[in-house]
C-alpha positions as CSV (number, residue, x, y, z in Angstrom):
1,X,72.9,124.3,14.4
2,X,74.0,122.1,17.4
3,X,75.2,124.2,20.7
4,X,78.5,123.8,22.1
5,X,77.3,121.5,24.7
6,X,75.8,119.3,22.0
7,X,78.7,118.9,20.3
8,X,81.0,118.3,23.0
9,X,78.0,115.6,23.8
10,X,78.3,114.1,20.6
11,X,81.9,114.3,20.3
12,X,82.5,112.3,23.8
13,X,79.8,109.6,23.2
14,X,81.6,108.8,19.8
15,X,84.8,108.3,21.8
16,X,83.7,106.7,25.1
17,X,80.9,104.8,23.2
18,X,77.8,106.0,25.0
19,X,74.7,107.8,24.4
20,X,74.8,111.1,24.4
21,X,71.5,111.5,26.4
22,X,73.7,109.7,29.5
23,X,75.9,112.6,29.4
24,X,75.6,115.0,31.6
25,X,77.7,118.9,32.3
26,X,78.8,117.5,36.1
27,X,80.1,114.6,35.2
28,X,83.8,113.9,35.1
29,X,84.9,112.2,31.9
30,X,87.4,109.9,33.8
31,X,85.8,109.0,36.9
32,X,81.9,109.5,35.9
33,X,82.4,108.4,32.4
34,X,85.6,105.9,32.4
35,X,87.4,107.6,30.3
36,X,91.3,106.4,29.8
37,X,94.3,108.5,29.4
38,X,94.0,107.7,25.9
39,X,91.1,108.4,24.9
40,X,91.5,111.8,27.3
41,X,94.0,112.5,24.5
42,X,91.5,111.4,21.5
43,X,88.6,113.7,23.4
44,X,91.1,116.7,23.1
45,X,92.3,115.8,19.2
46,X,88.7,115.4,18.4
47,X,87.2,118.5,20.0
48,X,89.8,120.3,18.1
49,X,89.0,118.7,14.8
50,X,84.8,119.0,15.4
51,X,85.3,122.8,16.5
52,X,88.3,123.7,14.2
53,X,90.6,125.2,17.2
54,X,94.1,124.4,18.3
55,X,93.9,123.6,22.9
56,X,97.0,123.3,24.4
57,X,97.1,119.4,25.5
58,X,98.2,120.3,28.9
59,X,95.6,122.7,30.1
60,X,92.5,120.4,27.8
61,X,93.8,117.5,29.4
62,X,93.2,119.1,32.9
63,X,89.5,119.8,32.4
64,X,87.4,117.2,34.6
65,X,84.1,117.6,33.8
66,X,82.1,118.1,30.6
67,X,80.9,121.2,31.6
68,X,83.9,122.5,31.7
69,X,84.9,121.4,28.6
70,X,81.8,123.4,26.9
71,X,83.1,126.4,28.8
72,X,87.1,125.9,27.9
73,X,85.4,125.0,24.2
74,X,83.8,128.4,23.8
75,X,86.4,130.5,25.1
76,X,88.5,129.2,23.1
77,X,86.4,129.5,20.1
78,X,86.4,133.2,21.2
79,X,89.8,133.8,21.6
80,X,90.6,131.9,18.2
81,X,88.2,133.9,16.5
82,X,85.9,130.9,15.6
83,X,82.6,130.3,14.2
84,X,80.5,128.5,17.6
């Protein structure tokens, strides 16, 4: 089974069209990966739908960096009581 930073990989290459191999955990998805306001928005409804959580738009929305996201992923994985 694919980690959580494989999926988040995966997951942001589908949306800003890229390969996952160019992603990378520092990079921001905005500046380092030119992602838009909307498709911040479609990162945070797909993340949700790919890991089967709920994030609260605000507080995803604020994450910069993908590995961040990993890390606000699998917390709240955790605190959702969800299968990683």
């Amino acid at each position: 089974m694919a980690t959580v930073e494989e999926r988040v990989k995966a997951v942001t290459a589908r949306v800003l069209k890229l390969s996952p191999d160019q992603i990378k955990p520092e990079h921001s998805f905005t500046v380092d990966l030119g992602a838009e306001s909307v498709q911040s928005v479609e990162l945070v409804a797909m993340f949700e739908e790919e890991f089967g959580i709920e994030m609260d738009e605000e507080s995803a929305l604020a994450v910069e960096t993908v590995g961040k996201a990993v890390d606000y992923i699998t917390n709240a994985c955790r605190e959702q009581d969800v299968e990683q």
